[in-house]
NUTIMI-867003 format. One record per residue (C-alpha): x, z, y; residue number from 1; residue in three letters. Coordinates in Angstrom, 3 decimals, padded with zeros to 6 digits, always signed. Layout:
        x        z        y resi resn
        X        Z        Y  NUM  ALA
...
% end
This chain:
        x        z        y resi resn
 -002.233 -012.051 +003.061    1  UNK
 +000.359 -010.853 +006.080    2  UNK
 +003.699 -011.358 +003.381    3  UNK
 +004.165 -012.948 -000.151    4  UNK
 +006.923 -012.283 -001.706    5  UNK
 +007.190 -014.854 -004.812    6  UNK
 +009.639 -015.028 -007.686    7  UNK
 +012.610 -014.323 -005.499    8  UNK
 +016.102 -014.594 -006.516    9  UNK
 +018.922 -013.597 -004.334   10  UNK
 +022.892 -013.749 -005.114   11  UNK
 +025.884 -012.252 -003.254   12  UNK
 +028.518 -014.440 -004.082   13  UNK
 +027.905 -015.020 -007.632   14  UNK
 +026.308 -011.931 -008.181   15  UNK
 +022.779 -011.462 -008.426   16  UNK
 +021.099 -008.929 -006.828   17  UNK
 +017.532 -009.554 -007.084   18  UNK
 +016.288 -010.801 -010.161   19  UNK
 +012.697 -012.706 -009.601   20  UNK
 +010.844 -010.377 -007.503   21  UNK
 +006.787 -010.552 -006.427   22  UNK
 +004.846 -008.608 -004.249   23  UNK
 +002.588 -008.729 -001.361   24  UNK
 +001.864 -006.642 +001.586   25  UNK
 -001.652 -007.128 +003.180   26  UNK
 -002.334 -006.709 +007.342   27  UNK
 -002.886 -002.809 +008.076   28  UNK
 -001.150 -001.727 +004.827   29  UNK
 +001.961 +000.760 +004.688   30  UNK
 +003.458 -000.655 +001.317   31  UNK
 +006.663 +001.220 +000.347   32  UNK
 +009.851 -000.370 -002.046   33  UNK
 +011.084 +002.363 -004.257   34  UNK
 +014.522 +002.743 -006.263   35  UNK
 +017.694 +004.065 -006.513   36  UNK
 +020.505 +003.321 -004.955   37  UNK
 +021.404 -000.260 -005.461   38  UNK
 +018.614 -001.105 -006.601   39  UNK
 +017.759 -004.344 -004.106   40  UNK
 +016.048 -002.784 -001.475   41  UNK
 +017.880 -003.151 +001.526   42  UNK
 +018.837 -006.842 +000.178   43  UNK
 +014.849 -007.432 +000.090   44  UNK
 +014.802 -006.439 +003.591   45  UNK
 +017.835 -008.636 +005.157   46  UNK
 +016.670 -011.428 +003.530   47  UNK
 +012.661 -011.766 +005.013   48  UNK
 +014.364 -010.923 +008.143   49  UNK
 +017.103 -013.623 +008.072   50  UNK
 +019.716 -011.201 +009.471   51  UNK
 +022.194 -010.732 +006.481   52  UNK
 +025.593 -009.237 +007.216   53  UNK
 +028.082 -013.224 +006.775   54  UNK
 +028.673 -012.879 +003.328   55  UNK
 +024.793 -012.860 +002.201   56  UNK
 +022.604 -012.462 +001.013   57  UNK
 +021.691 -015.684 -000.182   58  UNK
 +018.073 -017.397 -001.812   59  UNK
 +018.503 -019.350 -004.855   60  UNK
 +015.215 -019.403 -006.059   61  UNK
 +011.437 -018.755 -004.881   62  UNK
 +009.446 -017.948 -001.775   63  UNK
 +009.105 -015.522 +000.976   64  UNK
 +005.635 -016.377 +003.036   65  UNK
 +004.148 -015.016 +006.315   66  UNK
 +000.616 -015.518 +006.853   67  UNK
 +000.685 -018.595 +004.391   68  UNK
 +004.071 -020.104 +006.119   69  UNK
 +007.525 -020.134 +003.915   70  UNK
 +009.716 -017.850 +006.735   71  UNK
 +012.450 -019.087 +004.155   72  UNK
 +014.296 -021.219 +007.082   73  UNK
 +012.980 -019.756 +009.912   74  UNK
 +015.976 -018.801 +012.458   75  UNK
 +016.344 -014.606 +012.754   76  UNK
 +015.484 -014.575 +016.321   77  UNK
 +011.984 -016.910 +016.040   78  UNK
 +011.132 -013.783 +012.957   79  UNK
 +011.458 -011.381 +015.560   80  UNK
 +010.335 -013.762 +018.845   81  UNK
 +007.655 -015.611 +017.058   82  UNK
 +006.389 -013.886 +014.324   83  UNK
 +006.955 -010.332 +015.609   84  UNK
 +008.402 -008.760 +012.622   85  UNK
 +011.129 -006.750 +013.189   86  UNK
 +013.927 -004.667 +011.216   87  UNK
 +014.452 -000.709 +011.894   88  UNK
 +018.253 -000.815 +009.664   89  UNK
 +019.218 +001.647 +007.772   90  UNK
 +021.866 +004.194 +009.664   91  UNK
 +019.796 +002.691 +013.299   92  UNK
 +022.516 +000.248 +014.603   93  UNK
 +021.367 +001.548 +018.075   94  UNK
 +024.483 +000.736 +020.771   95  UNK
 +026.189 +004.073 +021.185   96  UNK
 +027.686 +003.230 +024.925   97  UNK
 +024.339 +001.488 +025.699   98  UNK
 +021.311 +004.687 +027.401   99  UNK
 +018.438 +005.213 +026.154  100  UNK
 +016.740 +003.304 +028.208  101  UNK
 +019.008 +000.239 +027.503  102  UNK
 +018.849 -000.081 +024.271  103  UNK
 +015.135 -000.200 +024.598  104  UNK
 +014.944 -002.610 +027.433  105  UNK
 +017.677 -004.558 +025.397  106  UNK
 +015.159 -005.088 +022.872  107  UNK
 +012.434 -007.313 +024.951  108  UNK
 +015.133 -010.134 +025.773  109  UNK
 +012.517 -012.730 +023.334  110  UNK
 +009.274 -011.401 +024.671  111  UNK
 +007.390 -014.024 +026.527  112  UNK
 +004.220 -011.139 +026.859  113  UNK
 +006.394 -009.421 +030.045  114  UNK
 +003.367 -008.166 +031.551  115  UNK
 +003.019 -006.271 +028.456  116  UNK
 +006.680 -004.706 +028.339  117  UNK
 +006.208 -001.296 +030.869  118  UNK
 +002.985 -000.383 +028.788  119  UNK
 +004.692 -000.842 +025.551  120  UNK
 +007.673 +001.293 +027.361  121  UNK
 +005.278 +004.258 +028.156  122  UNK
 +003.401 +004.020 +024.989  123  UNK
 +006.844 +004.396 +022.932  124  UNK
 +007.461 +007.521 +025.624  125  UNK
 +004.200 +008.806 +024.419  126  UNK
 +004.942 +008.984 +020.879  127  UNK
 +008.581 +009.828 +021.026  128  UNK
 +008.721 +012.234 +024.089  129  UNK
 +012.279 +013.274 +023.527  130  UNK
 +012.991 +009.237 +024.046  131  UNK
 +011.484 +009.888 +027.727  132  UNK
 +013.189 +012.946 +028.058  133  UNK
 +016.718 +011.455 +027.435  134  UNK
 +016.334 +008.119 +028.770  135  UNK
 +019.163 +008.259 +031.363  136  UNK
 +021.448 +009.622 +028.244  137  UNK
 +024.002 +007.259 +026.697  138  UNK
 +022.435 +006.918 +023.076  139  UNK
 +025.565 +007.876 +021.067  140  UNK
 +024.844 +011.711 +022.241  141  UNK
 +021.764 +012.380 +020.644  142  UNK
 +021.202 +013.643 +017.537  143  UNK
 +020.234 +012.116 +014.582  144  UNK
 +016.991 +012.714 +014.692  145  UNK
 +016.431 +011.299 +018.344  146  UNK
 +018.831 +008.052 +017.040  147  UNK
 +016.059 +007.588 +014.302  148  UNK
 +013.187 +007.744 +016.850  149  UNK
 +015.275 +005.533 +019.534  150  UNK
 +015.586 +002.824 +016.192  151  UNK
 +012.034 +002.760 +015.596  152  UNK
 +011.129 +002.884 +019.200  153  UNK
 +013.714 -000.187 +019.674  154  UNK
 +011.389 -001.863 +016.834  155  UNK
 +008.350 -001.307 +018.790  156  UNK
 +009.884 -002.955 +022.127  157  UNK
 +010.441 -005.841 +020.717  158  UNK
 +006.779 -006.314 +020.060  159  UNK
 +006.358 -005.957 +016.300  160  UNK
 +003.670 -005.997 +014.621  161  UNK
 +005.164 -005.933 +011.622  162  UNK
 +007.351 -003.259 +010.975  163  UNK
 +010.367 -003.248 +008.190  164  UNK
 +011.972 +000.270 +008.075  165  UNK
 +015.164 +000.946 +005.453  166  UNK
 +015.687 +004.797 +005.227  167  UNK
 +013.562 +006.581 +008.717  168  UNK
 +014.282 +009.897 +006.805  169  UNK
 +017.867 +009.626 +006.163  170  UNK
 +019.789 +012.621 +007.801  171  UNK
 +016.457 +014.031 +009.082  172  UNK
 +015.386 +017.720 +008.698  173  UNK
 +012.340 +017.985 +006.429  174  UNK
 +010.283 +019.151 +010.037  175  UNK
 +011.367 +016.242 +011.830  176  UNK
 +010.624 +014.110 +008.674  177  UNK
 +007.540 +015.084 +008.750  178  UNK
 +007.248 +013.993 +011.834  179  UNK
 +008.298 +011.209 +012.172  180  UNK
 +006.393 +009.819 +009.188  181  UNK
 +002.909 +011.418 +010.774  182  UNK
 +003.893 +008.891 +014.071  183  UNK
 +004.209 +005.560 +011.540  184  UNK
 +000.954 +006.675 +010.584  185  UNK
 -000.344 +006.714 +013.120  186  UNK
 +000.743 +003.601 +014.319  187  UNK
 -000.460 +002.080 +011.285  188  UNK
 -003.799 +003.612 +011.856  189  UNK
 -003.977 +001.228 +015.166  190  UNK
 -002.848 -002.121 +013.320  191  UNK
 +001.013 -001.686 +012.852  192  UNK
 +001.874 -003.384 +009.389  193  UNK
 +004.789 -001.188 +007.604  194  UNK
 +006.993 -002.437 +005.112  195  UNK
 +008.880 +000.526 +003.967  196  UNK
 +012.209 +001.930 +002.214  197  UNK
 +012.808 +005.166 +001.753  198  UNK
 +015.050 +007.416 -000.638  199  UNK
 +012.656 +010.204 -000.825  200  UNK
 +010.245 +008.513 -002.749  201  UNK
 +007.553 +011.347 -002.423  202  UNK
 +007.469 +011.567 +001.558  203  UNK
 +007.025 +007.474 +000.680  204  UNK
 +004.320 +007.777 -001.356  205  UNK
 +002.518 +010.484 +000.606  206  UNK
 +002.248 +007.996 +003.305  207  UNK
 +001.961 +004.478 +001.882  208  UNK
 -001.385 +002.967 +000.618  209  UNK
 +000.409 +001.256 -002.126  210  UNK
 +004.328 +000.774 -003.764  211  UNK
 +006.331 -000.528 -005.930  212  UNK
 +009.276 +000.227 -007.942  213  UNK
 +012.643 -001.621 -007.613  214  UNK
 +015.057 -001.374 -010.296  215  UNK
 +018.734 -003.265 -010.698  216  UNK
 +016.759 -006.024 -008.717  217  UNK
 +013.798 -005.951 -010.555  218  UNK
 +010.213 -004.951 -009.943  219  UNK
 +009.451 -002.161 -012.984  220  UNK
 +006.511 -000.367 -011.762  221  UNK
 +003.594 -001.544 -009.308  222  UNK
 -000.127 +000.175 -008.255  223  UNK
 -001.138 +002.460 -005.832  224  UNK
 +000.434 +005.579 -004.242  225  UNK
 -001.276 +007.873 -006.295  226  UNK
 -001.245 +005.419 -009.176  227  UNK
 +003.366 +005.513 -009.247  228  UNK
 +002.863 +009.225 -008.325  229  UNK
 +001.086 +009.898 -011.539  230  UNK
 +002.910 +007.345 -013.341  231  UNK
 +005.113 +009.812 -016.101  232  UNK
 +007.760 +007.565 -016.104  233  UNK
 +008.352 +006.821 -011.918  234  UNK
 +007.577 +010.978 -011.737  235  UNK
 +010.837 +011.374 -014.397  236  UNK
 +012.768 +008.838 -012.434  237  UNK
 +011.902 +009.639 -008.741  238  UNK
 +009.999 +012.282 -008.369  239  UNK
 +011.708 +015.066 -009.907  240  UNK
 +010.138 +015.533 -012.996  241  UNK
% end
C-alpha cells in the first residue's frame, strides 16, 4: 500500500476538523476526496504533507503511513526530498514576480537526481506547451489556466511521484478542464500516484479509479468511481441530482 490513512483526528485550536478518518490509496491509483466546502479536505492534505499554514493543523490521534512508514514526524522538506510526494495547493501559490522558468527551476532545490532535472524540464514542456511557450514570462501574467498548469508542472519538478492536488479545476473553463484532467491521466497512466480534491465531483469521478466522500470531517461514503456515481444519495448531494 503507497498511503494509509488510519483513524485520523485533527484539531485547529480546539476545534476538530477531522473526525477519525481511514482510507488508503494504492501505487498507480488516482483516488479522489469528495465534499463540500469545509468538509476536511484541504486539512487532509496539509497534514500528510506536513506543511500547515502556523496555526495547524494539528494530529491528536491515529496514523498517516507511506509505504508501511508513519510520515507522522517526518520534516515537510524530507516528504517532498525523500519521499517524493508533493502538494499542488489550492489557488497554485506559484511566485508572481518569479518567470516561468523560475518557479520551475525553484522547485528542484532538494533533488539529489540532477542529471535527471533538464529531462524532467522538457518532459513538463511537452505536456504543458504553453509552459514552454511563456517561459521567459514573469508568472503573475498568465492566466489562470496557464497558473494551474505552471502549479502542477512545479509539482512534477520537484520529482514527485506522488502527486496531492486540492482544486486543478478551480477557475478553469470547462475546455481547459478537460484538459488538464486528460494530462493527470495520462501521467497516471505512466506511474504518477494522484491523490485528488476537487469541487466538481463529476470531472473527479470521471477520472479517478476510486473515491471517497468527506463530510464535516468524516468519511460517509466509500467504493469505486462508478460505485459513488451511482450511489442515490452522493448523486443528490454532489452530483446534481
Amino acid at each position: 500500500m503507497l498511503l494509509s490513512v488510519k483513524n485520523l483526528h485533527v484539531k485547529y485550536g480546539n476545534i476538530e476538523a477531522l473526525h477519525g478518518i481511514s482510507f488508503d490509496v494504492e501505487e498507480g491509483e488516482i483516488v479522489t476526496l469528495i465534499g463540500a466546502n469545509g468538509a476536511g479536505k484541504s486539512t487532509t492534505l496539509h497534514t500528510i504533507t506536513r506543511l500547515p499554514p502556523p496555526d495547524g493543523p494539528r494530529v491528536t490521534q491515529g496514523d498517516i503511513l507511506f509505504k508501511g512508514q508513519s510520515i507522522l514526524h517526518t520534516p515537510p522538506h524530507k516528504i517532498v526530498s525523500d519521499l517524493h510526494i508533493t502538494l499542488a495547493p489550492e489557488g497554485r501559490r506559484i511566485f508572481g514576480n518569479l518567470t516561468v522558468l523560475e518557479n520551475l527551476t525553484l522547485a528542484t532545490y532538494a533533488r539529489k537526481d540532477r542529471d535527471r532535472i533538464h529531462g524532467d524540464l522538457q518532459r513538463v514542456f511537452e505536456l504543458f506547451p504553453r509552459l514552454e511557450e511563456r517561459s521567459k514570462q514573469r508568472s503573475e501574467s498568465l492566466s489562470g489556466g496557464e497558473q494551474q498548469m505552471l502549479a502542477v508542472g512545479r509539482a512534477l519538478m520537484s520529482g514527485s511521484r506522488f502527486l496531492l492536488l486540492d482544486e486543478p479545476s478551480m477557475g478553469l473553463a470547462p475546455l481547459l478542464m478537460f484538459e488538464k484532467f486528460r494530462t493527470l491521466k495520462r501521467l497516471n497512466e505512466e506511474g504518477l500516484s494522484i491523490l485528488l480534491i476537487e469541487q466538481n465531483a463529476r470531472i473527479a469521478l470521471k477520472f479517478a479509479h476510486r473515491g471517497y466522500v468527506l463530510d464535516t470531517g468524516e468519511i460517509v461514503a466509500q467504493g469505486t468511481s462508478e460505485q459513488l456515481a451511482n450511489d442515490p444519495d452522493v448523486k443528490k448531494a454532489y452530483l446534481g441530482g
